[in-house]
Structure formats: C-alpha cells, structure tokens
Backbone as CSV, one residue per row, in Angstrom:
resi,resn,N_x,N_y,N_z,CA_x,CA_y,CA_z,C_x,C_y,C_z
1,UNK,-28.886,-17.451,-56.366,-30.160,-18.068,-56.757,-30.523,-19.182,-55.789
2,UNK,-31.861,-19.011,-55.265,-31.714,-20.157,-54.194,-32.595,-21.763,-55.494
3,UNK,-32.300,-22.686,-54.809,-32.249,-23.897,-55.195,-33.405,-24.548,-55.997
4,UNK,-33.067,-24.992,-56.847,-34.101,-25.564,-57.746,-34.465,-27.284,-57.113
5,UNK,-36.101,-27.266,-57.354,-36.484,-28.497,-57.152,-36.977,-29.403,-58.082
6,UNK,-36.362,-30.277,-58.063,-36.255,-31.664,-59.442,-38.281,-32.025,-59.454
7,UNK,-38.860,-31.404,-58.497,-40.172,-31.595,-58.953,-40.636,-30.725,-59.946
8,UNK,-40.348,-29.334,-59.730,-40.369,-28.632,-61.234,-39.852,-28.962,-62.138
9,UNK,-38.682,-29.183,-61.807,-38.402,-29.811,-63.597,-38.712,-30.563,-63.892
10,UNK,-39.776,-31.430,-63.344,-40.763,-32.887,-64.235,-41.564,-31.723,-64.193
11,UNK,-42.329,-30.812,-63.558,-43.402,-29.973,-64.584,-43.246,-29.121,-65.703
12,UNK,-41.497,-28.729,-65.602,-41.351,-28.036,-66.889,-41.085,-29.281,-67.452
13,UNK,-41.082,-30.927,-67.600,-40.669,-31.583,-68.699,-42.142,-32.362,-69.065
14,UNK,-43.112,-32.579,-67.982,-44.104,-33.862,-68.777,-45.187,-32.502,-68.709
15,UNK,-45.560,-31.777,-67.677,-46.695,-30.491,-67.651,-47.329,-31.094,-66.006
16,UNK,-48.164,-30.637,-65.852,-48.980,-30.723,-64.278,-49.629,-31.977,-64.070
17,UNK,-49.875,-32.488,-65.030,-50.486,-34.179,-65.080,-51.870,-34.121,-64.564
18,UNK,-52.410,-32.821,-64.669,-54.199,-32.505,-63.577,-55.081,-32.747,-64.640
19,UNK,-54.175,-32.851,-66.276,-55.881,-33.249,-67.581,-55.170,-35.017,-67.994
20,UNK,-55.936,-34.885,-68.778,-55.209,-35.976,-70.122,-53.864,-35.635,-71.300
21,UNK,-54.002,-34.345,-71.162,-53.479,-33.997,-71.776,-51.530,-33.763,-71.442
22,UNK,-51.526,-34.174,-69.954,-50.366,-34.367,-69.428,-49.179,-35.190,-69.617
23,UNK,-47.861,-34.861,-70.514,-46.550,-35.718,-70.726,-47.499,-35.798,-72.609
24,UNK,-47.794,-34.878,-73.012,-47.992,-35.132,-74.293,-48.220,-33.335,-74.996
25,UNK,-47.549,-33.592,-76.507,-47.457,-31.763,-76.836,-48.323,-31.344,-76.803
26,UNK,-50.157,-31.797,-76.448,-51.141,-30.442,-76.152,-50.806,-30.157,-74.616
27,UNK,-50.155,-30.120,-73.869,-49.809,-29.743,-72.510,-49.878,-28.273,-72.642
28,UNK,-50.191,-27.578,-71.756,-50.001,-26.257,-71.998,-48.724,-25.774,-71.672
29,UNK,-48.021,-26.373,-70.722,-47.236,-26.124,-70.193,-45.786,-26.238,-71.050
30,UNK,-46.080,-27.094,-72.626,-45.431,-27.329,-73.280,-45.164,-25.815,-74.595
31,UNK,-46.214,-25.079,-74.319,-46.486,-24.407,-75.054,-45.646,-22.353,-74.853
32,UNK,-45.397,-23.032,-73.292,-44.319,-21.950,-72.365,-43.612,-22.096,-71.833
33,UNK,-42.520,-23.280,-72.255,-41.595,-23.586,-71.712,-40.516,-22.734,-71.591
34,UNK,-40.267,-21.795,-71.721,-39.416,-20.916,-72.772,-39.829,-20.184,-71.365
35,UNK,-40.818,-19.642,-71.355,-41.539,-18.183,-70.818,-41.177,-18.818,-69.029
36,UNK,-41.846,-20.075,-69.006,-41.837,-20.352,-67.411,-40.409,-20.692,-66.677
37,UNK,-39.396,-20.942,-67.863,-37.645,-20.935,-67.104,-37.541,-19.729,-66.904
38,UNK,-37.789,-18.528,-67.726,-37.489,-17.283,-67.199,-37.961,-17.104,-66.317
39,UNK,-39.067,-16.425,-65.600,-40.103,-16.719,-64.963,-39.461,-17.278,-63.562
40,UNK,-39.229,-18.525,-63.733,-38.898,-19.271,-62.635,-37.183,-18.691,-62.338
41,UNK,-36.587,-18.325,-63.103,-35.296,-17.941,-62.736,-34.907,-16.723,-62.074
42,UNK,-36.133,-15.541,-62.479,-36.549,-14.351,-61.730,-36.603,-14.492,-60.292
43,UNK,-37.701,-15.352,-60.261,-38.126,-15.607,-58.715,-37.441,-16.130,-58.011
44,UNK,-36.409,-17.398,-58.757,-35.890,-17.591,-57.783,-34.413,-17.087,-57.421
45,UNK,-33.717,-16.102,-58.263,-33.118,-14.564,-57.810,-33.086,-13.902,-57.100
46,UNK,-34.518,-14.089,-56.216,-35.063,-13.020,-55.294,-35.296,-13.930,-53.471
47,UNK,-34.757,-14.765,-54.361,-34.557,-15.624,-52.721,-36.024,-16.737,-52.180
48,UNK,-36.514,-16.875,-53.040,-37.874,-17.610,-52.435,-37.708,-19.234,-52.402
49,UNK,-38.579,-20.064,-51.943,-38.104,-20.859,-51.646,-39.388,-21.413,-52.856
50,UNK,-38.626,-22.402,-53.887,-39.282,-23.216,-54.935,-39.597,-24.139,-53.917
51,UNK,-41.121,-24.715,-54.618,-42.187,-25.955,-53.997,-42.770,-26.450,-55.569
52,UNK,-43.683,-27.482,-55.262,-44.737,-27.849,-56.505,-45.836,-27.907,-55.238
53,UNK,-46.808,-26.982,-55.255,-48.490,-27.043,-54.971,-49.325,-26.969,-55.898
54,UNK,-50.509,-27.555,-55.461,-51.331,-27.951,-56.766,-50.817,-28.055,-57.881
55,UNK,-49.980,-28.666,-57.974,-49.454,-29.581,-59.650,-49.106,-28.525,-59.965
56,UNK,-48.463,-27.159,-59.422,-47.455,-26.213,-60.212,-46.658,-25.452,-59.530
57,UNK,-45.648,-24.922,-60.012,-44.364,-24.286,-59.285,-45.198,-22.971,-58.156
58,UNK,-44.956,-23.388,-57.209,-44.969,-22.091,-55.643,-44.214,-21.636,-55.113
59,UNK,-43.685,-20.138,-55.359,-42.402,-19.819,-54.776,-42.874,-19.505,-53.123
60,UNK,-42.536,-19.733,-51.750,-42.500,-19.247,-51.054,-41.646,-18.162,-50.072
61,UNK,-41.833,-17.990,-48.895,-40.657,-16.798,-48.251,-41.270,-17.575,-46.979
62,UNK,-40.567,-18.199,-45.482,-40.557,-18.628,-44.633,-41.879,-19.329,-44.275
63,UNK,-42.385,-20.390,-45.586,-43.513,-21.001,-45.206,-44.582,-20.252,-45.658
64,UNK,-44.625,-19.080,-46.079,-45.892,-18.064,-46.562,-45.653,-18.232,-48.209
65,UNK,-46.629,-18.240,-48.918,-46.874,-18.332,-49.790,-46.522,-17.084,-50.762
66,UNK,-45.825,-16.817,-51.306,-45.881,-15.683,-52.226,-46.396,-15.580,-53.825
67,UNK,-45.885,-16.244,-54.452,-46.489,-16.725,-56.199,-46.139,-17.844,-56.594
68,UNK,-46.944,-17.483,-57.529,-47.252,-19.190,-58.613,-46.741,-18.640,-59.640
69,UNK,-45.995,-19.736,-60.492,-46.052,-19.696,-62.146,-46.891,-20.348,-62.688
70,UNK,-47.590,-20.430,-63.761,-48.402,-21.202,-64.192,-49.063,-20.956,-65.879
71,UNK,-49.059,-21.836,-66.383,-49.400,-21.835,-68.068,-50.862,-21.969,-68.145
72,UNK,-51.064,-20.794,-69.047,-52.546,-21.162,-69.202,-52.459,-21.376,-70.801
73,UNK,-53.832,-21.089,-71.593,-54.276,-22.276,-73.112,-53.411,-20.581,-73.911
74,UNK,-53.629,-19.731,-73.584,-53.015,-18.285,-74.173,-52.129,-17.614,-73.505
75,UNK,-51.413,-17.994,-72.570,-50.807,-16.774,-71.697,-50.071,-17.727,-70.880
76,UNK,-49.297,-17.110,-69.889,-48.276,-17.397,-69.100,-48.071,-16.550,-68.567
77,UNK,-48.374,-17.311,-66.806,-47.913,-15.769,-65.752,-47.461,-16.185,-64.741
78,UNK,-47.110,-15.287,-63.904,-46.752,-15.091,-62.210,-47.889,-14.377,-61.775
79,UNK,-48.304,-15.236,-60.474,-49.947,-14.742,-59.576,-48.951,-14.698,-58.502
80,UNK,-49.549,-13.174,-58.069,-48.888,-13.008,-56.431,-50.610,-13.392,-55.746
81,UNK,-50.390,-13.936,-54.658,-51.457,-14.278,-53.552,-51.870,-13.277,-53.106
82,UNK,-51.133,-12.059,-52.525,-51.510,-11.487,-52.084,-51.721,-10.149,-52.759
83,UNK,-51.930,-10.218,-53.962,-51.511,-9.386,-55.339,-52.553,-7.483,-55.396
84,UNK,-53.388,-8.124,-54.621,-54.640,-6.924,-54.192,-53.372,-5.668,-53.147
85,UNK,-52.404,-6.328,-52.241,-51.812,-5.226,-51.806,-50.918,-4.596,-52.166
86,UNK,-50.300,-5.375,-52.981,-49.425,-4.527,-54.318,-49.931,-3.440,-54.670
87,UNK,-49.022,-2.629,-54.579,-49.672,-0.484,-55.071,-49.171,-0.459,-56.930
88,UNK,-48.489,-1.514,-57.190,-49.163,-2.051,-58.229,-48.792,-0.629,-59.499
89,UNK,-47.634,-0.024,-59.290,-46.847,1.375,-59.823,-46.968,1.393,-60.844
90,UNK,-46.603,0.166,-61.418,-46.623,0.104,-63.568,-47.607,-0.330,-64.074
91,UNK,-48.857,-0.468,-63.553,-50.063,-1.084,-63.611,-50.233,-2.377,-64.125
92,UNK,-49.221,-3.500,-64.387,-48.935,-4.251,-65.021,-49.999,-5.932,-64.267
93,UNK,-50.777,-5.188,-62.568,-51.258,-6.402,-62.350,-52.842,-7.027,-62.619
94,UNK,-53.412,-7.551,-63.044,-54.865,-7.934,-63.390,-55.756,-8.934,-62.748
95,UNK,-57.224,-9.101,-62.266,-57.216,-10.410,-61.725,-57.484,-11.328,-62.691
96,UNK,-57.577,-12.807,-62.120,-57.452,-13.924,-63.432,-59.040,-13.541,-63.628
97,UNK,-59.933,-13.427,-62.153,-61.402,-13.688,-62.824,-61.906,-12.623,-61.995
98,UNK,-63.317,-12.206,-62.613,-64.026,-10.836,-61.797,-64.059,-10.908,-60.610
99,UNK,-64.134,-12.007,-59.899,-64.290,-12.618,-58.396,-62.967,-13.026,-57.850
100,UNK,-61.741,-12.478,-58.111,-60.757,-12.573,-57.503,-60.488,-11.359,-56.524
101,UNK,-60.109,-11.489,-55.293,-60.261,-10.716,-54.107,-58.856,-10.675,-53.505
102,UNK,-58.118,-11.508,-53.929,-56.618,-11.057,-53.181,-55.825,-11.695,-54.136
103,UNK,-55.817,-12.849,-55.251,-54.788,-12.977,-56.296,-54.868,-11.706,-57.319
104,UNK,-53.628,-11.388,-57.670,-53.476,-10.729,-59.305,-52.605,-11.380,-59.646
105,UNK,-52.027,-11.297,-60.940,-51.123,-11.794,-61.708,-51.190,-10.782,-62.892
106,UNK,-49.601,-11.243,-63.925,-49.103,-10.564,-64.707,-48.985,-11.577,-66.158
107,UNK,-49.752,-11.488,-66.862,-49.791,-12.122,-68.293,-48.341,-11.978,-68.761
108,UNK,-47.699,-13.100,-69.671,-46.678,-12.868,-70.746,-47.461,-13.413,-71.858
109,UNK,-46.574,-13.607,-72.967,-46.479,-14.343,-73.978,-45.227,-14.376,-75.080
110,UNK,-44.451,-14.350,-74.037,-42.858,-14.367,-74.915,-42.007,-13.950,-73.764
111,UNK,-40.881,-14.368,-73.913,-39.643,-14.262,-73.125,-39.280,-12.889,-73.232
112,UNK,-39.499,-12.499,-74.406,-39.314,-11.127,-74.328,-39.966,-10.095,-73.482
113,UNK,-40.924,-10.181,-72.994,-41.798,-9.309,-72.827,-41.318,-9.089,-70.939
114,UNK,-41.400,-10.974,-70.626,-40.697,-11.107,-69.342,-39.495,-10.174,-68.872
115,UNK,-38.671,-10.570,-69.840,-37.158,-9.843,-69.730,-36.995,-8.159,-69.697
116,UNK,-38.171,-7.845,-70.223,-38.298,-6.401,-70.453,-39.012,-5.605,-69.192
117,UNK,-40.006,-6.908,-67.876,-40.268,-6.257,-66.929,-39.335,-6.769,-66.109
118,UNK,-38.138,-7.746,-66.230,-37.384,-8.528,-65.001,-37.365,-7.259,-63.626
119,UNK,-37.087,-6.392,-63.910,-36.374,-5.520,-62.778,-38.009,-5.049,-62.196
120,UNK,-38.975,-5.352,-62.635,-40.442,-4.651,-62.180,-40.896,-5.671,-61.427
121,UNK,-40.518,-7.064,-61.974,-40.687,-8.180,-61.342,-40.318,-8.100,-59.666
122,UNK,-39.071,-7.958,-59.688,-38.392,-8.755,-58.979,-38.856,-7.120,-57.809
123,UNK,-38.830,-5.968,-58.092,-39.429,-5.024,-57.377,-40.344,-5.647,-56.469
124,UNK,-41.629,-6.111,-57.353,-43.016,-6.747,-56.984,-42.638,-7.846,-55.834
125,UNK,-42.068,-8.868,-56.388,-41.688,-9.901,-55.403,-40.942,-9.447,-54.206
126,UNK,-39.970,-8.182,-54.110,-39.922,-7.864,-52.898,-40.758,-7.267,-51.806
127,UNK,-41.736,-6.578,-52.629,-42.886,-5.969,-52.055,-43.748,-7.026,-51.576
128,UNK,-44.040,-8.259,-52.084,-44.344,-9.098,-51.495,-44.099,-10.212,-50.456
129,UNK,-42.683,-9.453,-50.629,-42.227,-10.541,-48.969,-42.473,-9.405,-47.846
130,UNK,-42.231,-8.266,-48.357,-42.545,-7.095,-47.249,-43.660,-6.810,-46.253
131,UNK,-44.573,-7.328,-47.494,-46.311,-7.577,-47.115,-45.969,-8.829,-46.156
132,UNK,-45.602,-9.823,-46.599,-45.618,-10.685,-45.510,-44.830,-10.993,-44.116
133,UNK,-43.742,-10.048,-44.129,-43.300,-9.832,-43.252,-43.818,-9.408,-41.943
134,UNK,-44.430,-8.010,-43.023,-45.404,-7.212,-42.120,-46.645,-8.210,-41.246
135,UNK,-46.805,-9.091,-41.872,-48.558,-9.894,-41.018,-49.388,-9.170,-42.158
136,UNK,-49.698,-8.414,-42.722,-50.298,-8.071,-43.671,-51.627,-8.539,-44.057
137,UNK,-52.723,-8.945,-44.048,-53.649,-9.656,-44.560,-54.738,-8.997,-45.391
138,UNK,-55.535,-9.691,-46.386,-56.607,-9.373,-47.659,-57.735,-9.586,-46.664
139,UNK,-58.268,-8.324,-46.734,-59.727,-8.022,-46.245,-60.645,-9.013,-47.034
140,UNK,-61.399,-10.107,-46.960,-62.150,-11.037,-47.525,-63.580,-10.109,-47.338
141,UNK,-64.633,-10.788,-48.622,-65.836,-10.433,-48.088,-66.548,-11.272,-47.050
142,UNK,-67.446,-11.090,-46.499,-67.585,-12.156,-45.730,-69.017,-12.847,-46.743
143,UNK,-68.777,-14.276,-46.458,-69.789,-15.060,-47.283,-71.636,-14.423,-47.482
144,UNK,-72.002,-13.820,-46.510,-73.358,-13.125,-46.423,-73.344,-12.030,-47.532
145,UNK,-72.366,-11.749,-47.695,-72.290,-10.367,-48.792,-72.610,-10.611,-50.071
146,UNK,-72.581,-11.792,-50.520,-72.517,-13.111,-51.460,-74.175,-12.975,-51.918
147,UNK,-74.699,-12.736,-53.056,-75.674,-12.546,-53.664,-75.514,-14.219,-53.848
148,UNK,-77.013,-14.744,-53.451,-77.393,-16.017,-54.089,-78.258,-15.878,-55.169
149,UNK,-77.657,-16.749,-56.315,-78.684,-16.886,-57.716,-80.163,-17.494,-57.056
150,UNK,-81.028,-16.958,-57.958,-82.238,-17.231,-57.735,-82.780,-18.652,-57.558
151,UNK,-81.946,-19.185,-58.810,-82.407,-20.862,-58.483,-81.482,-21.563,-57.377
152,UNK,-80.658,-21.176,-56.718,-80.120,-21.965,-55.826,-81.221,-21.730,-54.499
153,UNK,-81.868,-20.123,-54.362,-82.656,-20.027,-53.598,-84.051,-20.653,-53.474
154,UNK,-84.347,-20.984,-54.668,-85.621,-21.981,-54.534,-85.563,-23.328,-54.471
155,UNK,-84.032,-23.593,-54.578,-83.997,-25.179,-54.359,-83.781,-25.224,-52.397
156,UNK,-83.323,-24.351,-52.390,-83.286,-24.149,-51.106,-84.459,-24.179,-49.759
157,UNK,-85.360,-23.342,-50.498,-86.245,-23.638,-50.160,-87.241,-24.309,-50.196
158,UNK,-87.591,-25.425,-51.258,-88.004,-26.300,-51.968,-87.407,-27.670,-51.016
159,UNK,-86.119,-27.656,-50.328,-85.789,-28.792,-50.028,-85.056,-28.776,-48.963
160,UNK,-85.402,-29.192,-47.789,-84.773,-28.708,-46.495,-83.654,-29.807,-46.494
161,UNK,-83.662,-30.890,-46.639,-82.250,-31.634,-46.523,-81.234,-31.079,-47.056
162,UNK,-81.325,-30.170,-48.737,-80.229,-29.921,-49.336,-79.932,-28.256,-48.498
163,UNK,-80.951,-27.501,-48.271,-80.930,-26.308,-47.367,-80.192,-26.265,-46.091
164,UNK,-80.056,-27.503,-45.779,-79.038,-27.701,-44.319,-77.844,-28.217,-44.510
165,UNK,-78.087,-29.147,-45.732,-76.782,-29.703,-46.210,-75.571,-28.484,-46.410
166,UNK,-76.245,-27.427,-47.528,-75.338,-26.287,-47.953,-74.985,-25.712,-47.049
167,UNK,-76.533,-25.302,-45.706,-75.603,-24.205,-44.569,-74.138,-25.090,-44.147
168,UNK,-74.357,-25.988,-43.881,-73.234,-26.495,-42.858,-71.543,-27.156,-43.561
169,UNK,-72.396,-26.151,-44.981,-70.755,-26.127,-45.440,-69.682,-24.972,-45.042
170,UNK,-68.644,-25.234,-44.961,-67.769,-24.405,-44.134,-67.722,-22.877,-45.873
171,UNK,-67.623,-21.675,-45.289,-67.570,-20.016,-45.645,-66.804,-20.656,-47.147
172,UNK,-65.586,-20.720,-47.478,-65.396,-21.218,-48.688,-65.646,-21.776,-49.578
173,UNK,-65.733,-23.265,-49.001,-66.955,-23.970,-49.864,-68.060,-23.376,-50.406
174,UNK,-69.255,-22.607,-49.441,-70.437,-21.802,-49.847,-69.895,-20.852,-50.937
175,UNK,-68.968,-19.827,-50.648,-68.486,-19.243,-51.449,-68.071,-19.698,-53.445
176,UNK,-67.062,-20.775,-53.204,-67.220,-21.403,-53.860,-68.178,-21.678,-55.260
177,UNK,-69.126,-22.335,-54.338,-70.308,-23.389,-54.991,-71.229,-21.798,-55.700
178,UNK,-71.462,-20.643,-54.912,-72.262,-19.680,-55.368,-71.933,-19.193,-56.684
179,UNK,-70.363,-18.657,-56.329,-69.511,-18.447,-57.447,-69.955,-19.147,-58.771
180,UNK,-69.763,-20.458,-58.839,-69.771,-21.907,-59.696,-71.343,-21.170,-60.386
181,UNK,-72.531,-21.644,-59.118,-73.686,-21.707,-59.901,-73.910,-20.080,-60.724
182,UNK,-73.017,-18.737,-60.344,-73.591,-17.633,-60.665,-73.425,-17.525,-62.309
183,UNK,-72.204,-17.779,-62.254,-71.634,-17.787,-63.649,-72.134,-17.635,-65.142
184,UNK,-72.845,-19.027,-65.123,-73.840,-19.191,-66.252,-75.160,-18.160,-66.630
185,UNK,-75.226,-17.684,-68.038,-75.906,-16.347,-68.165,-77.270,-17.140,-68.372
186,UNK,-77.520,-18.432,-68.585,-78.596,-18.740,-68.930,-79.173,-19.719,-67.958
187,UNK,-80.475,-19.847,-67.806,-81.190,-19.992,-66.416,-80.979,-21.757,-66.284
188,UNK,-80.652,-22.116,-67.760,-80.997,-23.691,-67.604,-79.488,-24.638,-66.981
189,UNK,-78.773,-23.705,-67.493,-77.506,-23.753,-67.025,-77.102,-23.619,-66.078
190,UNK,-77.457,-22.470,-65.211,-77.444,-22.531,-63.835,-78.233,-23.823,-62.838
191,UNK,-79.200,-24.331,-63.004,-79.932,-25.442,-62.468,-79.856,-26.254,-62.524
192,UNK,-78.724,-26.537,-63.980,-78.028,-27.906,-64.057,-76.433,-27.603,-63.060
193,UNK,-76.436,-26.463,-63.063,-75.165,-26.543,-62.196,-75.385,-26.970,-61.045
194,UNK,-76.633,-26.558,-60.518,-76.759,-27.095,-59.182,-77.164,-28.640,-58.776
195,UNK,-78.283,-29.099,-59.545,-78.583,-30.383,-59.969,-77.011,-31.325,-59.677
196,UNK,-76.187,-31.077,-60.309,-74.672,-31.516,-60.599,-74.007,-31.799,-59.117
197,UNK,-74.134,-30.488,-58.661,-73.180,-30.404,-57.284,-74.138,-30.812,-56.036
198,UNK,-75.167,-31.472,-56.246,-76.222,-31.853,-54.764,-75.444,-32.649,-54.496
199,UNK,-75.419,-33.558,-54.980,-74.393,-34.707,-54.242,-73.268,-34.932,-53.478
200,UNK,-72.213,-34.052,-53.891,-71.359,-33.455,-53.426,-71.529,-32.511,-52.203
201,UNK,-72.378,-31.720,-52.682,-73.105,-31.221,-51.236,-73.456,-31.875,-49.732
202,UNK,-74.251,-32.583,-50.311,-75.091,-33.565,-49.460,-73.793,-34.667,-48.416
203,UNK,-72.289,-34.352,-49.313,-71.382,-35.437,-48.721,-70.837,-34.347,-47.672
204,UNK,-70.895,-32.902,-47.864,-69.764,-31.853,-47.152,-68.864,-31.452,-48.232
205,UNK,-68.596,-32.198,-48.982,-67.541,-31.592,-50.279,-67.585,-30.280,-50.818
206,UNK,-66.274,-29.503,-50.951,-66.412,-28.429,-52.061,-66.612,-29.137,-53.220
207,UNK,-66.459,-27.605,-54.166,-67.127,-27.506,-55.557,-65.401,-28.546,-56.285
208,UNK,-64.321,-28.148,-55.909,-62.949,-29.292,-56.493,-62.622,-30.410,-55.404
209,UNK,-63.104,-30.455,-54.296,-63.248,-31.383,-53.674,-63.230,-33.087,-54.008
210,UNK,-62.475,-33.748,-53.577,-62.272,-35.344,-54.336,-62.070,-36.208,-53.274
C-alpha cells in the first residue's frame, strides 16, 4: 500500500473546510466516513500516490492526475479524470453533470457496495494509469462549439466593454461562465446570472475564481 498523507486524515476527521459547515456533523464528509477509508484504501493498493487538491483526497501516478474521492449531500465516489476513456466493461461509470467531457465517476452508498466492486475498481484504476502512460488525451470541444444563451448575447451586444471584457477571457473561463449562465430554465434567472458575474468578468476572473 503506498503511503498515507496526514492531510487526508484531517479531511477524513474535520471534512474539506470549503462551506461552514466544515469540522462540524453536517459535513458531508462526515456522513461517508466509512465509504471514503475504503475507497481510499483501494486506491491506494494500486500504487498511486495520495495528495489533498482542492480540499479533497487526489490519487496520482508520476505527477498525472488519476482520481478523486469525494463526498457528496447523497453519494460517495471515485471520479477518474480521464474517465471518458475508460471502455468502461461493467458499465458502472456516469458523468457527475450533462456537461462533463472527460470526468466519470462511480456512486456508492455503503461500504458494501464498494467492497463488492473492489476488484472492478482497482481493474479501472489500472486502466487508468495505462491511459496515462500511454500520453493519452480527452478530445475537448473547442469553446466556439459552445451555444451562447440568448441573454448573454444581447448583453453582449448591448455593451461593448463587457463584450471585450468576456472575449479576452482565456477558453475555460468562457466555457465555464456559459455553462453557469445556461443552466437556469427560467429567463430571469439566467440574467441575474449574468448581472452577478460582470464584475468578475470585467476583473479577468473565472466563474470560482477568488
């Protein structure tokens, strides 16, 4: 088993500390403690190298990124990064959101359920160092492919400072921010989304940007 890092175990003991709700029992992380030692004991079986990125456990393989563990408000999973090239045999992988393009991940909700794919797991995670071995890379769309909501297009055009502001945000960011404003099914909602993020805009900032 390669080596455990005493920064995870302050996230399996207080949670990620990214709400309010961090080092106290609505933590989510409190809620899969159980699920994310297994989890984490799988992976790290398979030789990867434990990190904490973004306030949660990252297993890597020579500096490349391979998966996350991570607690959500219902579920508990392992996200491979590169999870789109997984052939994905037991069909067991899903994306978190419709607009995910190279993460999948694998839902639990009990130790049991973990223990019952361990050997499918740890399959997966080799397939994923393989991928990275290989150079391997996720075909991205490119940002133009990217349907803009209607009201971002008339603010756009409505306002050339914020129209130059947005071009000269770097492909992700744009991506991003489109994503953000598409979301909302209702029109008023969307315009307050944007309303929201001018500012941020106007600085160069992404949409989690701080």
């Amino acid at each position: 088993m390669s080596k455990l890092t005493p920064k995870v175990d302050t996230y399996l003991a207080i949670g990620c500390g990214r709400c309010p709700l961090g080092n106290t029992p609505g933590c989510k992380v409190h809620n899969w403690t159980q699920e994310l030692k297994t989890l984490r004991g799988i992976v790290l079986d398979c030789g990867l190298t434990e990190e904490l990125k973004w306030s949660v456990p990252c297993y890597t393989f020579e500096g490349s990124n391979i998966a996350i563990v991570s607690a959500f408000k219902e579920f508990c999973s392992i996200s491979f990064f590169k999870g789109s090239l997984l052939k994905d045999a037991n069909g067991i992988l899903s994306k978190q959101g419709e607009n995910s393009q190279a993460a999948r991940l694998v839902k639990f909700t009990d130790v049991r359920q973990i223990l019952e794919k361990e050997s499918i797991l740890k399959d997966y995670i080799s397939e994923a160092v393989e991928i990275e071995k290989a150079g391997l890379k996720v075909a991205f769309k490119d940002i133009s492919e990217y349907q803009l909501p209607a009201e971002l297009q008339e603010k756009l055009a409505e306002n050339e400072a914020f129209k130059n502001a947005f071009n000269a945000l770097t492909p992700g960011k744009k991506k991003g921010y489109i994503l953000h404003f598409s979301q909302p099914k209702q029109i008023q909602t969307r315009e307050s989304r944007i309303e929201k993020a001018m500012p941020r805009i106007f600085l160069g900032k992404g949409l989690n940007e701080y």
